[in-house]
C-alpha positions as CSV (number, residue, x, y, z in Angstrom):
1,X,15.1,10.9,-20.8
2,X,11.6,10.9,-22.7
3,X,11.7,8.8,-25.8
4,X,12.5,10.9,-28.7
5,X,11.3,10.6,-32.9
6,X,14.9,9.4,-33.1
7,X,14.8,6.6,-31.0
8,X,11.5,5.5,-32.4
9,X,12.7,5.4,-35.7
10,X,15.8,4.1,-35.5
11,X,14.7,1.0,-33.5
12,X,11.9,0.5,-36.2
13,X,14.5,0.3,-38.6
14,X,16.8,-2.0,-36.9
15,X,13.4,-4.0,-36.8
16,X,12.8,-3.6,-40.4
17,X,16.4,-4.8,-41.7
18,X,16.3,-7.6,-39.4
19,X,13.2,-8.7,-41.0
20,X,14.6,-8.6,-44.7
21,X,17.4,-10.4,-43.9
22,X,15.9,-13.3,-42.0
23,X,12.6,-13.1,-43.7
24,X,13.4,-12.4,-47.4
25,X,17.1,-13.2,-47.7
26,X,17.0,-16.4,-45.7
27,X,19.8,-15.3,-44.0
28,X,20.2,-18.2,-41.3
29,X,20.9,-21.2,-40.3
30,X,18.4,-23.7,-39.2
31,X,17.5,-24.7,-35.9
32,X,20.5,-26.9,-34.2
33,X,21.2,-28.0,-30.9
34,X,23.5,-25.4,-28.8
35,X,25.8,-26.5,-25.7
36,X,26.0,-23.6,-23.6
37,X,29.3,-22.3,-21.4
38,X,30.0,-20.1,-18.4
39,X,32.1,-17.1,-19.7
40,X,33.0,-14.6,-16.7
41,X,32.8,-11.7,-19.3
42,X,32.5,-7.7,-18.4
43,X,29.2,-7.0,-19.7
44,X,27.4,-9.5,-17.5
45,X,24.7,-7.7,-16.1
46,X,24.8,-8.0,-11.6
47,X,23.7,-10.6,-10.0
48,X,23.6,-12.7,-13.2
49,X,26.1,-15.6,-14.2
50,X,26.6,-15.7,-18.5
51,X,26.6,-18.8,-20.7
52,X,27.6,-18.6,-24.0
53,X,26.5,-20.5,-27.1
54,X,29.4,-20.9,-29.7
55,X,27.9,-18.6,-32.1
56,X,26.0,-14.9,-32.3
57,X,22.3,-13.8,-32.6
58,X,20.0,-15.9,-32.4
59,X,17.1,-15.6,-35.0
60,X,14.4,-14.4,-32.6
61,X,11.1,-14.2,-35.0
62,X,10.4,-16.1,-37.9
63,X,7.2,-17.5,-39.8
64,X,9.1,-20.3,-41.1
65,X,10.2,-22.0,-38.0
66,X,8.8,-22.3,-34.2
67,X,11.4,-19.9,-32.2
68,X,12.0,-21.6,-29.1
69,X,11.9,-19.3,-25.6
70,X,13.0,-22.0,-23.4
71,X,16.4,-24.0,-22.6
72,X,17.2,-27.1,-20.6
73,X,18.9,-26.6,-17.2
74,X,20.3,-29.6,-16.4
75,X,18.4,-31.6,-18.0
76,X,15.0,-29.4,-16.7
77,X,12.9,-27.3,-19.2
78,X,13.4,-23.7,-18.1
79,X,11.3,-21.4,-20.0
80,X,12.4,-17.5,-20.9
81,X,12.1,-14.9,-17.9
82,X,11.3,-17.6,-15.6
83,X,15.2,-17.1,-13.4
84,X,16.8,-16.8,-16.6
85,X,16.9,-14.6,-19.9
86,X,18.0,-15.6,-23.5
87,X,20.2,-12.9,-25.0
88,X,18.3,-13.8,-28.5
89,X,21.5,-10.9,-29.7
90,X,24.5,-12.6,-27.8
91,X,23.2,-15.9,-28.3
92,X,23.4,-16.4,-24.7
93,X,21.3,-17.3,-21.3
94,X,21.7,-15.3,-18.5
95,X,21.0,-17.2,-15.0
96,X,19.8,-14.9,-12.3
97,X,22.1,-16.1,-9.4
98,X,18.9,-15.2,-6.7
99,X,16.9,-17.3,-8.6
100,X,16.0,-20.9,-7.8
101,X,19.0,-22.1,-10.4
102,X,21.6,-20.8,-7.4
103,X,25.1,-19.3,-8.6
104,X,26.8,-22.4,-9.9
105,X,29.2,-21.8,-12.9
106,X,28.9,-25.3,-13.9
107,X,25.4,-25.6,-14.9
108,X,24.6,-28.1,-18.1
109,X,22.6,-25.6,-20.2
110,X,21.4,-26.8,-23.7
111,X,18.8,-25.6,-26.3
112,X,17.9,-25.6,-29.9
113,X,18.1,-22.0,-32.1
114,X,18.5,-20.8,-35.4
115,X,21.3,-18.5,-35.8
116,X,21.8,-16.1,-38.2
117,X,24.6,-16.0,-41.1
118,X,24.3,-12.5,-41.3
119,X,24.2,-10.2,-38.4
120,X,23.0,-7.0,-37.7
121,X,24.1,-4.0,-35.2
122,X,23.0,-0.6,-34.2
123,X,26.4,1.4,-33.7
124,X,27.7,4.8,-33.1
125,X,30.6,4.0,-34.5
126,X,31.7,5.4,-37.3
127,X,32.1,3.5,-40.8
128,X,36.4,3.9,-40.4
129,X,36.2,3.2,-36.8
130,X,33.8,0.1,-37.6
131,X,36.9,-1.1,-40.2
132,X,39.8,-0.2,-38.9
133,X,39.2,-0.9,-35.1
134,X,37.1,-3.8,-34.9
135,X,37.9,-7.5,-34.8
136,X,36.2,-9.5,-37.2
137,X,35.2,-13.2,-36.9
138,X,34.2,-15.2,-40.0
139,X,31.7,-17.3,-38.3
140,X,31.0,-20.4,-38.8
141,X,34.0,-21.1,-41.8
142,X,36.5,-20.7,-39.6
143,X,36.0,-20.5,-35.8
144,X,33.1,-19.9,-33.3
145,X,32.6,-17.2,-30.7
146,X,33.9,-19.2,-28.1
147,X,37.2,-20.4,-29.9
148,X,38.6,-16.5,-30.1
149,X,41.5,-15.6,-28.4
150,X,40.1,-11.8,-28.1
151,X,37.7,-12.2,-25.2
152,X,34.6,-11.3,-24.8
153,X,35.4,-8.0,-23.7
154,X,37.2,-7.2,-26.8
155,X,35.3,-5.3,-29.9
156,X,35.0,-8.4,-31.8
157,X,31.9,-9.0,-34.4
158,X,31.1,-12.0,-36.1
159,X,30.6,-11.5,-40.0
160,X,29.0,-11.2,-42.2
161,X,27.6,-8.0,-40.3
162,X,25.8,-5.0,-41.4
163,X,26.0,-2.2,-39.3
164,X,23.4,0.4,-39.0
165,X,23.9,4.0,-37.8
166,X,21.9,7.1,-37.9
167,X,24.5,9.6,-39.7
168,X,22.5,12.8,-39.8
169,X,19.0,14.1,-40.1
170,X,17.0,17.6,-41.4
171,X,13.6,18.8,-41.2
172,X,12.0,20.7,-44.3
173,X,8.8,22.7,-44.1
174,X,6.2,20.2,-46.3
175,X,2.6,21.8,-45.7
176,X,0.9,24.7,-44.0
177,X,-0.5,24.0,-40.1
178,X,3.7,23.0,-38.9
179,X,3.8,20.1,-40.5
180,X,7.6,19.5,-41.9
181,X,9.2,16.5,-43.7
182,X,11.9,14.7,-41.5
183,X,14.2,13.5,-44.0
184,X,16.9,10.8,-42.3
185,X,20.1,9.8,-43.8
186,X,21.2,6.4,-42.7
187,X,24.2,4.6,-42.8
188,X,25.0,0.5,-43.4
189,X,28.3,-0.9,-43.2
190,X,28.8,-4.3,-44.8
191,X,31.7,-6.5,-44.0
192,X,31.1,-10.1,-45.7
193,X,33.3,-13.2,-46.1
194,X,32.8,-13.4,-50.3
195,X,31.2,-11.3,-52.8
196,X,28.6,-13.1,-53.3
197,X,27.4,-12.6,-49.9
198,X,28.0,-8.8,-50.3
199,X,25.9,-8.6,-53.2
200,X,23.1,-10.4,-51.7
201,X,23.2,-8.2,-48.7
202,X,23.5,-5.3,-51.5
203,X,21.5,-6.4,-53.7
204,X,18.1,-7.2,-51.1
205,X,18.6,-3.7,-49.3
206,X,19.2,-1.6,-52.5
207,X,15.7,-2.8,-53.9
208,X,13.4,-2.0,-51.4
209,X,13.9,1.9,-52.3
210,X,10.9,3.0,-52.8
211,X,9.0,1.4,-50.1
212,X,7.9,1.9,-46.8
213,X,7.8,0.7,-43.2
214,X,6.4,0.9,-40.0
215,X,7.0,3.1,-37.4
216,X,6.8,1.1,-33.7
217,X,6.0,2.6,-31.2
218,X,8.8,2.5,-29.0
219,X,6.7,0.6,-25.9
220,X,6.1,-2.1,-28.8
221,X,9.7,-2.7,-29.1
222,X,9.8,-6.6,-28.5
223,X,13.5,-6.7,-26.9
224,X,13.4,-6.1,-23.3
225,X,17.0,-5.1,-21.6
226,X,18.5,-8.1,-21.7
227,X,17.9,-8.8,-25.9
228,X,15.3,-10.9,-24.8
229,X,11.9,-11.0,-26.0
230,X,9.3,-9.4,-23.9
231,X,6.4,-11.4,-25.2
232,X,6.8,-14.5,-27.0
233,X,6.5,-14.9,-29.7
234,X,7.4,-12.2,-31.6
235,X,6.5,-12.1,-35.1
236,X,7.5,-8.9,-37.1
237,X,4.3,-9.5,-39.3
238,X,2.0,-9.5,-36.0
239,X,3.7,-6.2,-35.0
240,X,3.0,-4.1,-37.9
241,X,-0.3,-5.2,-38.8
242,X,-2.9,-2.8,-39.0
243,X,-0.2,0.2,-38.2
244,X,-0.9,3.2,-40.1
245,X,2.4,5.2,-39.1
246,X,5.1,4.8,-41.8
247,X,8.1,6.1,-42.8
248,X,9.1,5.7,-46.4
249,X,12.0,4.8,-48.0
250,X,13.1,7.3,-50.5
251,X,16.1,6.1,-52.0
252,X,19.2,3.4,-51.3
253,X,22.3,3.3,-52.8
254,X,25.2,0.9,-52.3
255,X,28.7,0.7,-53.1
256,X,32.0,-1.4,-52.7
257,X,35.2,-0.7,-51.1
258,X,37.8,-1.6,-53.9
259,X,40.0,-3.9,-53.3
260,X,43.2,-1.9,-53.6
261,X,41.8,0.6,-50.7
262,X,40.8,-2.6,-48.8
263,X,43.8,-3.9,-48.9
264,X,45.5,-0.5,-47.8
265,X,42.7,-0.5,-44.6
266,X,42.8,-4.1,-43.3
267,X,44.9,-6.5,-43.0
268,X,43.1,-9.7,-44.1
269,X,41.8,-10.1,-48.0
270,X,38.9,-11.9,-47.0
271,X,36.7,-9.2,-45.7
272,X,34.4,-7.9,-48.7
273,X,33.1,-4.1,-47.8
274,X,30.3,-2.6,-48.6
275,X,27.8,0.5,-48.0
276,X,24.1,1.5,-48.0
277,X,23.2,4.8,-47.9
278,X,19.4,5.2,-47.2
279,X,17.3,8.1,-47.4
280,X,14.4,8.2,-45.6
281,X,11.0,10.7,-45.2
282,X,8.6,11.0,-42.7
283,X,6.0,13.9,-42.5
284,X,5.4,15.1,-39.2
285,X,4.6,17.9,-36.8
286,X,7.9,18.3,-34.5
287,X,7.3,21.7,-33.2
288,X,4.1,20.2,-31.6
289,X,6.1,18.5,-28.7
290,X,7.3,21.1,-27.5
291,X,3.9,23.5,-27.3
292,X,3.0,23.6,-23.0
């Protein structure tokens, strides 16, 4: 299927968000050294074996800190896309098994990344399914990844999360020649291990109303299919400069679930939960598309 407006702008966002919380919040953990294991997990693409670091996403751009695109294979330097992929959202390395690595399950793989202490996912769930049917891990307090008893092909997240969904949209006629506004409602989910987290995830998102961002065009998306990055490195600053397509951020308001109705919806008292409704404009011509 051809790459729609939608697709465009909700992979800008995701970009976007990421950005705020890695660049502007700080919302990681410095570089340390990861020990990487073989997990014989569903979502293993063919013809690839998976090893696992204990933790989730990676921090895959930053102008803080070098992000590193290569791992040691026993004991060898083994760079990104060269028999192998780093799942910069799994926080995992995927070894081709045709490659000249071979199909061994008990290769040593090691590297150094950031990770991030909050993460962020593009769902289609909705916000109740997101609560009520998803496993939570509070990562690092309490246990990794790799210490769960769910699997990895359970629904499990590691938190503090937000979660990003495109809840509905509307186009509004805005000037004479077909050009109409786009206005896009989006939806964040934030689960969080304290309040303070919450409000700093609240807080860092609710101010940047009244801004803008750029629109990417979708072949300028930096993940490849695997979560890995196309071209390193990728630096979110690098991507928008000089863009003149934007799409502006109308208004953002957040909210708390209380704790009486989140006691009533999950069983644990330690998950904090929070929205972030954005509204978002973009003027456009849509009806041009489809003129033959």
């Amino acid at each position: 299927m051809k790459v729609a407006f939608d697709h465009q702008l909700l992979s800008s966002f995701y970009l976007w968000c990421d950005d705020r919380l890695s660049y502007f919040a700080e919302a990681y953990q410095d570089p340390i050294s990861h020990t990487f294991e073989y997990v014989d997990s569903l979502d293993v693409p063919a013809d690839y074996n998976g090893f696992y670091s204990p933790y989730r996403q990676f921090v895959s751009a930053s102008d803080k800190f070098n992000v590193n695109n290569f791992v040691y294979i026993n004991s060898t330097q083994v760079f990104d896309q060269d028999g192998i992929y780093i799942d910069y959202n799994s926080g995992r390395v995927l070894v081709d098994t045709n490659s000249r690595h071979g199909s061994s399950t008990s290769l040593n793989i090691d590297g150094e990344f950031a990770y991030k202490t909050v993460n962020l996912y593009i769902t289609d769930d909705t916000e109740e399914s997101v609560i009520l049917n998803s496993d939570f891990i509070i990562s690092p307090t309490n246990q990794t990844y790799l210490q769960t008893n769910g699997g990895f092909d359970d629904k499990i997240y590691t938190v503090p999360a937000v979660f990003i969904t495109l809840e509905n949209s509307e186009n509004f006629p805005f000037a004479m020649g077909g050009l109409d506004n786009t206005v896009l409602y989006m939806r964040a989910v934030v689960v969080a291990d304290s309040n303070y987290t919450l409000d700093g995830i609240l807080s860092i998102f609710r101010d940047s109303a009244r801004t803008n961002f750029a629109l990417i065009d979708y072949e300028d998306f930096p993940y490849g299919e695997f979560s890995h990055i196309k071209s390193h490195p990728y630096k979110y600053q690098n991507i928008i400069n000089g863009s003149s397509n934007f799409v502006f951020v109308d208004e953002v308001k957040s909210s708390k679930l209380t704790d009486r109705s989140r006691e009533r919806i999950t069983s644990s008292k330690d998950y904090k939960i929070g929205f972030l409704d954005f509204t978002l404009s973009k003027p456009r011509n849509p009806r041009s598309l489809f003129m033959r």
